[in-house]
GUNU-70431 format. One line per 3 residues: number of its first residue (from 1); their letters; for each residue x negated, z, y of C-alpha. Coordinates in Angstrom, 1 decimal. Layout:
N
NUM = a = X,Z,Y  ...
END
This chain:
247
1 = xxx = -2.4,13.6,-10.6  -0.9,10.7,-8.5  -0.6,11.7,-4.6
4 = xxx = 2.7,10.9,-4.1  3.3,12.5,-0.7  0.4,14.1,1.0
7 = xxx = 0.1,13.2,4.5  -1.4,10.1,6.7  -0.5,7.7,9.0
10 = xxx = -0.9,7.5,12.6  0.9,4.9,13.7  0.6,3.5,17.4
13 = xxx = 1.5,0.7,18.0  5.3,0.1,19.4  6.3,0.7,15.9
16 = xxx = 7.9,4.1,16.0  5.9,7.3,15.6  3.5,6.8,13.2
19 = xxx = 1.7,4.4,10.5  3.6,1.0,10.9  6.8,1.9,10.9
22 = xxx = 9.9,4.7,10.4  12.5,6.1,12.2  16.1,5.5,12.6
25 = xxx = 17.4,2.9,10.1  18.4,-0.6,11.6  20.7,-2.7,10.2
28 = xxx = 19.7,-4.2,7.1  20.3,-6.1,4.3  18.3,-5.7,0.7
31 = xxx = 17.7,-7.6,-1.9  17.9,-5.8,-5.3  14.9,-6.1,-7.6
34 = xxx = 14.3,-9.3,-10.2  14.9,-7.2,-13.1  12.9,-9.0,-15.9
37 = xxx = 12.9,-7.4,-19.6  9.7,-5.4,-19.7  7.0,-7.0,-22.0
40 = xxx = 7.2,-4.3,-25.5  2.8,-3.5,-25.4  2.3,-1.0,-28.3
43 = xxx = -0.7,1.1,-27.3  -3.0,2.3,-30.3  -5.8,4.9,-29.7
46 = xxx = -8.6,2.0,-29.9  -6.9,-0.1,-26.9  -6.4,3.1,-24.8
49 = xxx = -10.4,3.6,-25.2  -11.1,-0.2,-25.0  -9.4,-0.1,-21.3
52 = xxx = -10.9,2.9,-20.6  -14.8,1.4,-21.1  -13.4,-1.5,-19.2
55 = xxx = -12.2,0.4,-16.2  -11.3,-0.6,-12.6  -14.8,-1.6,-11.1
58 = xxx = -15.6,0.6,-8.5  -13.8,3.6,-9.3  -15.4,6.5,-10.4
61 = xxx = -13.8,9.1,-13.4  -12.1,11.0,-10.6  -10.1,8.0,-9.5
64 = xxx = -9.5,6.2,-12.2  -8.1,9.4,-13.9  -5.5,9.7,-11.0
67 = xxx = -4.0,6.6,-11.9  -1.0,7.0,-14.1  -1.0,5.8,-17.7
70 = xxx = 2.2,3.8,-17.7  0.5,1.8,-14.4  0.0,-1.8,-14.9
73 = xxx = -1.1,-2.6,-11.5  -3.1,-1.5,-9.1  -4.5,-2.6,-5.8
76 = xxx = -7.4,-1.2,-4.4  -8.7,-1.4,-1.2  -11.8,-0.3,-0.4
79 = xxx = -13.3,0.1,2.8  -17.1,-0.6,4.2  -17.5,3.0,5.5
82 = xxx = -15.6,6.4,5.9  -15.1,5.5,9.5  -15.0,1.7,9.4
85 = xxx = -11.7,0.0,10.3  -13.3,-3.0,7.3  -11.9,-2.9,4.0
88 = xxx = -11.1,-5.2,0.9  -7.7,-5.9,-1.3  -8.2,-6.5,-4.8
91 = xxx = -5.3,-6.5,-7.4  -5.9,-5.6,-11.1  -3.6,-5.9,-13.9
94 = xxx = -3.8,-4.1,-17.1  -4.0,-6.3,-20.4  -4.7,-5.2,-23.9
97 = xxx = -8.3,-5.2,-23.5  -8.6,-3.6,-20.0  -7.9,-4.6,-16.1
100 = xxx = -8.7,-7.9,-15.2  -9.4,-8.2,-11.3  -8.2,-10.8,-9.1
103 = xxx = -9.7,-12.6,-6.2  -11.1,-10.1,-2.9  -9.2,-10.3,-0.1
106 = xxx = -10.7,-9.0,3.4  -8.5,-7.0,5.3  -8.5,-3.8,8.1
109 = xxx = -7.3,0.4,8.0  -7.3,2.2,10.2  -9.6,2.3,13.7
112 = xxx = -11.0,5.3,13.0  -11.5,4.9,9.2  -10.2,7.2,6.5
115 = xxx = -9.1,11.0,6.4  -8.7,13.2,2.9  -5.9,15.5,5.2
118 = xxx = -4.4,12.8,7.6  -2.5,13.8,10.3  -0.4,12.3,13.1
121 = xxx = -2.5,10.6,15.7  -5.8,10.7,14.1  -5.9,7.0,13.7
124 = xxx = -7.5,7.3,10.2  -6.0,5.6,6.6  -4.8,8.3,4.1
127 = xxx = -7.3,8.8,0.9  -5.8,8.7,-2.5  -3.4,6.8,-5.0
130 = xxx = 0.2,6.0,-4.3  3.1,4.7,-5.9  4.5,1.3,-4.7
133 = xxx = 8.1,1.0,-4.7  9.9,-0.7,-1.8  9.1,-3.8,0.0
136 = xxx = 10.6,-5.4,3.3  9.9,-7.4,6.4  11.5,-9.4,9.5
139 = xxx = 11.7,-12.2,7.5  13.8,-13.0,4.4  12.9,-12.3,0.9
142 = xxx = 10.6,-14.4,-0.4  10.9,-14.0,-4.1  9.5,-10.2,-4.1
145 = xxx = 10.0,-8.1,-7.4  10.2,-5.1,-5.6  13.6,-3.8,-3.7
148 = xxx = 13.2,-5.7,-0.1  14.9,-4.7,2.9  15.4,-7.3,5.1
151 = xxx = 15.8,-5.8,8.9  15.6,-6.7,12.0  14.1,-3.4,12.4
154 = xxx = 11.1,-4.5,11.8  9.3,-5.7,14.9  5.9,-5.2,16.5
157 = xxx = 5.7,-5.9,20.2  2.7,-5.7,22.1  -1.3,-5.7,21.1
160 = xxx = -3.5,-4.3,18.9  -6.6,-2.4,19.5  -8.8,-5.5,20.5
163 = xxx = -6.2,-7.1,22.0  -4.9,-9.1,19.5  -1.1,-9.7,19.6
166 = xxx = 1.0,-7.5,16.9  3.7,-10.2,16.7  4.3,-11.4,13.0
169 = xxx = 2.2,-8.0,11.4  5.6,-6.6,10.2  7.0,-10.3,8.9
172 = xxx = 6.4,-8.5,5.2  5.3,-5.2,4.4  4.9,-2.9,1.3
175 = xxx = 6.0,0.4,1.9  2.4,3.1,0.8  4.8,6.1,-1.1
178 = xxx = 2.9,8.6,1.2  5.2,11.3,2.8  8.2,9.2,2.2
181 = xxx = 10.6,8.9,-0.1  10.3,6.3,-2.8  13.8,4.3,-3.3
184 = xxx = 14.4,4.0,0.8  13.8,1.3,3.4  10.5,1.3,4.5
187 = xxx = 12.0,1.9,7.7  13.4,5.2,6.4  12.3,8.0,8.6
190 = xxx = 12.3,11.0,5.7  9.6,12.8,5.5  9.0,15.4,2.6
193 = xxx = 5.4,16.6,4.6  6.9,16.9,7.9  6.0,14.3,11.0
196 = xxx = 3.0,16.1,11.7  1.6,14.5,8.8  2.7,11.1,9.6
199 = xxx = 4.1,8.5,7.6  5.4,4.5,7.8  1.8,3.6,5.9
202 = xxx = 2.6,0.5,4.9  0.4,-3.1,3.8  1.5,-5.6,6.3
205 = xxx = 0.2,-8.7,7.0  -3.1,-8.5,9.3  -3.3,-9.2,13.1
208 = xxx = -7.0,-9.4,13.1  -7.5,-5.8,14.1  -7.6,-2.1,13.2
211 = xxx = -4.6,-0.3,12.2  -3.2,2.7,13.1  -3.1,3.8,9.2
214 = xxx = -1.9,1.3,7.3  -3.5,-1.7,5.6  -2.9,-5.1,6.7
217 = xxx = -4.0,-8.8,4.8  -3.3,-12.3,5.4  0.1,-13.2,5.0
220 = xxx = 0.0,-15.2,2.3  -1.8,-12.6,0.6  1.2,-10.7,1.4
223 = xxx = 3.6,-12.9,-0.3  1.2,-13.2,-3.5  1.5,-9.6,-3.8
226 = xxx = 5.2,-9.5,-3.4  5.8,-12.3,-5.9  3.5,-10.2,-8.3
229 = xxx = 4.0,-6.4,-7.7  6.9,-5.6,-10.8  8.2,-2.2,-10.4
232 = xxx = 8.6,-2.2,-14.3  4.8,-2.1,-14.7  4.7,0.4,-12.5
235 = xxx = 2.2,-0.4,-9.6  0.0,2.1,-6.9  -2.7,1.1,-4.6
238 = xxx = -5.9,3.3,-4.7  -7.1,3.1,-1.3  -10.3,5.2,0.4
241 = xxx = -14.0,3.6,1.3  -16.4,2.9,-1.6  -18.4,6.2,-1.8
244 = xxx = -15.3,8.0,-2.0  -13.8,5.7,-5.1  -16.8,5.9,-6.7
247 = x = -16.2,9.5,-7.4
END
């Protein structure tokens, strides 16, 4: 089943007290969701077992089984190594005769790789599938399908682990549904776990380093997955390194 809240994030960075992000809401202004009539798709038995022989490539029975049947999207990222701060973003959309991938983007987790029980301060990305269900950033919406919060709460002084400059990571992010709750402000500081197991795991746009949990790309391939992520098709990200998604 979908891992909705189970724990991660570690967060670091002068962005509040774990992942990317979360704590005491700023002031804010959001943008409700482009609410486009859902395409009607009628599902037969022979199209279910068409997609299922034409599966997400590099996910194993175990993962692909976690991922809901109603989801339409999914974005995996797959990292080099279970304690390699390298990973890849890779969005896949369901059609009627299986997922068709997009392009592969580089991006970075977390310094210290990946954990299957993440907890606060272990600088490691969460294993699992999530729901995707809020969006937001510094900077104003820029056409995203999900709810965005636009904050000046959002705001990463400082630098990263190699001494890159954080400044701009937090322009856009895509709030990870783990230990939060799904409806809220990224920024929202609820968590259903507990702050010992972190939270504020986000995709943001990359600063050319590790991360203290969450997943960061380039920005534009930030905004192509806000202008594409619908909430009516129902979209997760499968994240964890390759041996573990092969399962």
């Amino acid at each position: 089943m979908i891992q909705r809240r189970t724990a991660v994030t570690v967060l670091a960075s002068p962005l509040l007290l774990t992942g990317c992000g979360g704590g005491a809401e700023a002031t804010e202004r959001r943008t409700p969701p482009t609410r486009p009539a859902p395409t009607a798709t009628r599902e037969t038995p022979e199209i279910r077992a068409e997609q299922a022989a034409q599966g997400i490539p590099g996910l194993g029975p175990e993962r692909s089984a976690a991922i809901p049947e109603r989801c339409e999207q999914a974005v995996v990222v797959t990292g080099r190594g279970k304690d390699s701060a390298l990973c890849t973003v890779v969005l896949h959309q369901r059609t009627a005769t299986g997922w068709q991938s997009g392009p592969v983007r580089p991006a970075h987790n977390a310094l210290r790789g990946w954990s299957a029980h993440h907890v606060l301060g272990d600088l490691r990305s969460p294993l699992g599938v999530y729901t995707l269900s809020d969006a937001g950033g510094l900077l104003p919406d820029p056409g995203s399908k999900l709810p965005y919060h636009h904050s000046s709460g959002f705001h990463s002084p400082g630098t990263g682990f190699e001494g890159e400059p954080l400044d701009g990571c937090v322009d856009y992010v895509i709030a990870i549904d783990y230990n939060r709750e799904p409806g809220t402000s990224p920024l929202d500081w609820t968590r259903p776990l507990g702050p010992q197991r972190g939270g504020g795991v986000w995709l943001h746009v990359d600063h050319g380093g590790p991360t203290h949990g969450c997943v960061s790309v380039a920005k534009a391939h930030m905004k192509e997955l806000l202008h594409t992520l619908d909430p009516h098709r129902h979209p997760v990200v499968v994240m964890g390194y390759a041996d573990w998604l092969a399962d």
